[in-house]
C-alpha positions in Angstrom: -31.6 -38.6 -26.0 -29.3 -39.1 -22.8 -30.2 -36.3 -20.4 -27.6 -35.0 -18.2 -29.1 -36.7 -15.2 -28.2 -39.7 -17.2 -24.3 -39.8 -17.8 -21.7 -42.2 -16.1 -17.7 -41.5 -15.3 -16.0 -44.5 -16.6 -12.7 -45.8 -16.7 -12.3 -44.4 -20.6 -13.9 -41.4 -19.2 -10.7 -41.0 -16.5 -8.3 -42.5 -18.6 -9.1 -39.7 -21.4 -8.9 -36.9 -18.7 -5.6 -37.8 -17.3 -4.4 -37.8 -20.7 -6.0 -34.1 -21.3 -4.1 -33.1 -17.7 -0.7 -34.2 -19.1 -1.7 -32.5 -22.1 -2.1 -29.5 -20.1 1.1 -29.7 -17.7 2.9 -29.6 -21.5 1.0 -26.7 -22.3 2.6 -24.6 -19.7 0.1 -25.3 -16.4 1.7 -25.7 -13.6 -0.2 -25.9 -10.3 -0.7 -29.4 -9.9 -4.1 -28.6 -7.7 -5.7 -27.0 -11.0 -4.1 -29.5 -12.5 -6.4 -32.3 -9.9 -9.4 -30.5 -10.0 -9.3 -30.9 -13.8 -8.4 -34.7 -13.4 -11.7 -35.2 -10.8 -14.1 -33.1 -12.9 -16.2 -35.4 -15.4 -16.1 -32.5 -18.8 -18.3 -34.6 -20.6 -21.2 -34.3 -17.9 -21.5 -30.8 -19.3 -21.3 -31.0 -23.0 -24.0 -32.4 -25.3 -24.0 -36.5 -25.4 -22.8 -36.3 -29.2 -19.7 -34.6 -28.0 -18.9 -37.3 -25.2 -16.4 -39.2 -27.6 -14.3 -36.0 -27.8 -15.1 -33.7 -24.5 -11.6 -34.1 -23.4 -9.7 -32.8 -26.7 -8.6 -29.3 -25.3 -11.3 -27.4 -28.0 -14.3 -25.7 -26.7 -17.5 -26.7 -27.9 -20.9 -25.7 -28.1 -23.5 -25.6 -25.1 -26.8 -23.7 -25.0 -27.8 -20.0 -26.4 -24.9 -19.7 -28.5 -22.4 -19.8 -25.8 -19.7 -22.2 -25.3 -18.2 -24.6 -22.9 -13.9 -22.8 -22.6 -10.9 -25.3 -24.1 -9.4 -27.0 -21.0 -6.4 -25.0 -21.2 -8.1 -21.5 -21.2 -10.2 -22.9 -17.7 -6.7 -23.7 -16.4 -4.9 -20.3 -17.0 -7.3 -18.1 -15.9 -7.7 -20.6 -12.5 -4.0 -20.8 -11.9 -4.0 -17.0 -12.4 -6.9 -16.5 -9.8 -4.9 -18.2 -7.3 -8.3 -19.8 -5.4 -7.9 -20.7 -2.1 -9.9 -22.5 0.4 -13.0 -19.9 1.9 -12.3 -17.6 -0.7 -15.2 -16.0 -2.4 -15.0 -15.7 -5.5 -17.5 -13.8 -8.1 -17.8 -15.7 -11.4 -19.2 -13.7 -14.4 -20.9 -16.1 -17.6 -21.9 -19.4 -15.7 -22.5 -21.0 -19.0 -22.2 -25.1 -18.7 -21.0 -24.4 -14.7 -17.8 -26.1 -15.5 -15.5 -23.2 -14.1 -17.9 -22.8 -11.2 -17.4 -26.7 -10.4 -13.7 -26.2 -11.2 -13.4 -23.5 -8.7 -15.5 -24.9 -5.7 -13.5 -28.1 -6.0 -10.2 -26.0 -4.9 -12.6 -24.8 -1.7 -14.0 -21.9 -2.6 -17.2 -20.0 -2.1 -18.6 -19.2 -5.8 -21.2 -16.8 -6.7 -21.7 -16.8 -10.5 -23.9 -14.9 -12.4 -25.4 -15.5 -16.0 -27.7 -13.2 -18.0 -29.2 -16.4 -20.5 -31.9 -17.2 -18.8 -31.9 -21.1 -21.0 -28.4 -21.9 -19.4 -29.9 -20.9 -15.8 -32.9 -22.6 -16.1 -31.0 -25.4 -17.3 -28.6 -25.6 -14.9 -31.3 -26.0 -12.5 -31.6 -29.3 -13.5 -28.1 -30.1 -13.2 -27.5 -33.4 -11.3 -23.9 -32.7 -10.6 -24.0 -29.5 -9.2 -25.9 -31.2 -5.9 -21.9 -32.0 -5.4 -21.8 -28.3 -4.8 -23.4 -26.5 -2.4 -21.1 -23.6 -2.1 -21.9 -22.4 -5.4 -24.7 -19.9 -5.5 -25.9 -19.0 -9.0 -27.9 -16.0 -9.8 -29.2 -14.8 -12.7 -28.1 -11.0 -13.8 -26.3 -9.0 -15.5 -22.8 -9.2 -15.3 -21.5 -5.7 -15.3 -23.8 -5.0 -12.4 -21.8 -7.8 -10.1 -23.6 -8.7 -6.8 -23.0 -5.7 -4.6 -25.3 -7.5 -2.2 -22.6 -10.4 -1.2 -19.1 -7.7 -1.9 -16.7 -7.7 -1.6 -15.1 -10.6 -3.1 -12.0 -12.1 -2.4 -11.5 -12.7 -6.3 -13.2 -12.1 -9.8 -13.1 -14.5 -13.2 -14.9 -13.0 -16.1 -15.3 -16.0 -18.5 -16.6 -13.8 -21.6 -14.8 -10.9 -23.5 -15.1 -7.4 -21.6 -15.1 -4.3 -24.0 -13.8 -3.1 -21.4 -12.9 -3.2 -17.5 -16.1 -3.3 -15.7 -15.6 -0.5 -12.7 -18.5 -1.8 -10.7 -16.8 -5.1 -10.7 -13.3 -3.3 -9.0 -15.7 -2.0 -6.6 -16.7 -5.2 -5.6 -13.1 -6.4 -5.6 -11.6 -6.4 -1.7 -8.6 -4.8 -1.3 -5.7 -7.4 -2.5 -7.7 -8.9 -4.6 -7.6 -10.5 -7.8 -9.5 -9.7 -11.0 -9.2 -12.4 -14.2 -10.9 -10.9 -17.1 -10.3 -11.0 -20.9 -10.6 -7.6 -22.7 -11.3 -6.4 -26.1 -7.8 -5.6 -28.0 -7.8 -3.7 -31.2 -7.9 -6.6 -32.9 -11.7 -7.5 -32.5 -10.3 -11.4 -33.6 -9.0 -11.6 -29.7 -8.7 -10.6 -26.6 -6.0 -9.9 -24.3 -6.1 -11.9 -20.7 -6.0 -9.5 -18.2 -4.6 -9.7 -14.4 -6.0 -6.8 -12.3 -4.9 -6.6 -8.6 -6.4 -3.9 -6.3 -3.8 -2.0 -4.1 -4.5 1.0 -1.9 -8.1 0.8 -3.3 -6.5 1.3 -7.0 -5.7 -1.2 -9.8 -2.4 -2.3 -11.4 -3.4 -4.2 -14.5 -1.0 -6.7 -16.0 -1.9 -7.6 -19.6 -0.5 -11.6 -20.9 -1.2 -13.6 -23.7 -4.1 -13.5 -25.8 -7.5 -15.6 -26.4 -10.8 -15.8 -27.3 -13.7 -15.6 -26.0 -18.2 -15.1 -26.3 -18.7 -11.1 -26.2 -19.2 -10.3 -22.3 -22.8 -8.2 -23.0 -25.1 -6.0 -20.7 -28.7 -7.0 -19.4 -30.4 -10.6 -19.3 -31.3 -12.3 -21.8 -34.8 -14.0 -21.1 -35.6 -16.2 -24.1 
């Protein structure tokens, strides 16, 4: 089997992703850096070889410990919703393949993501292409906890479904920042994306469209 130490970026490879940006841009995104860092991010480094042929249809697809690797599109809207900028830091909950953490550090920022399976850290450890990355710092945890160690944080992306709105997480949020997360709605089919800014050490939560997610769950896993 190809490892992932083992994959090239070829001209199908680029040709397929700028095809899956335009796709995008139709969809509705419309920051055009996202919109880059999707074009110079090889997907199919992080998916299983048998996906390769299809890693840039906008689906999500299956990685490690029963998580999954986002469609395209949801990475998009919940990074043109974050608003990254350059030095930022930015505290990323459910690592899974890294391919939001990449996605993020590409636009300049400082990531620090955290993932409670401890297969997809150990794996990632082995990661060739996040070498490329040196301002991402991955720990292994649990995600409600956050990393009170490095707050706050300039921004938050929760890349699982929250029963709810994690308050140690707004404690790690600076004030005027930005919390992505998607939340439980009463239908248990979806969950609604939710925008939380922190003003005057309080949040103002702005709920949009809805999607669907892993269940965002407490502890580590360490199988």
């Amino acid at each position: 089997m190809i490892q992932r130490n083992e994959r090239q970026d070829s001209y199908l490879h680029k040709g397929l992703r700028r095809k899956l940006v335009e796709d995008l841009r139709a969809k509705g995104i419309k920051d055009e850096k996202v919109l880059q860092a999707i074009m110079d991010t090889p997907r199919h480094f992080f998916l299983d070889p048998a996906f390769e042929h299809i890693a840039y249809q906008d689906r999500a697809f299956p990685i490690a410990a029963a998580q999954t690797i986002s469609h395209p599109y949801t990475v998009a809207y919940q990074t043109e919703l974050l608003q990254p900028q350059p030095f930022e830091k930015i505290l990323e909950i459910g690592t899974g393949s890294a391919y939001q953490s990449c996605i993020l550090a590409r636009l300049g920022a400082f990531v620090y993501t955290i993932e409670r399976q401890n297969e997809l850290f150990k794996q990632n450890n082995t990661f060739f292409y996040l070498k490329q990355f040196p301002r991402i710092k991955r720990f292994y945890g649990d995600g409600f906890e956050g990393l009170p160690t490095y707050a706050p944080f300039d921004k938050i992306i929760i890349t699982a479904a929250a029963p709810y709105i994690p308050p140690k997480l707004c404690e790690q949020l600076k004030e005027g920042g930005i919390m992505v997360i998607p939340v439980d709605s009463n239908d248990k089919d979806y969950q609604k994306m939710k925008k939380i800014t922190k003003l005057n050490g309080e949040i103002e939560v702005e709920t949009l469209a809805d999607f669907n997610f892993v269940p965002m769950l407490e502890g580590k896993q360490n199988k």
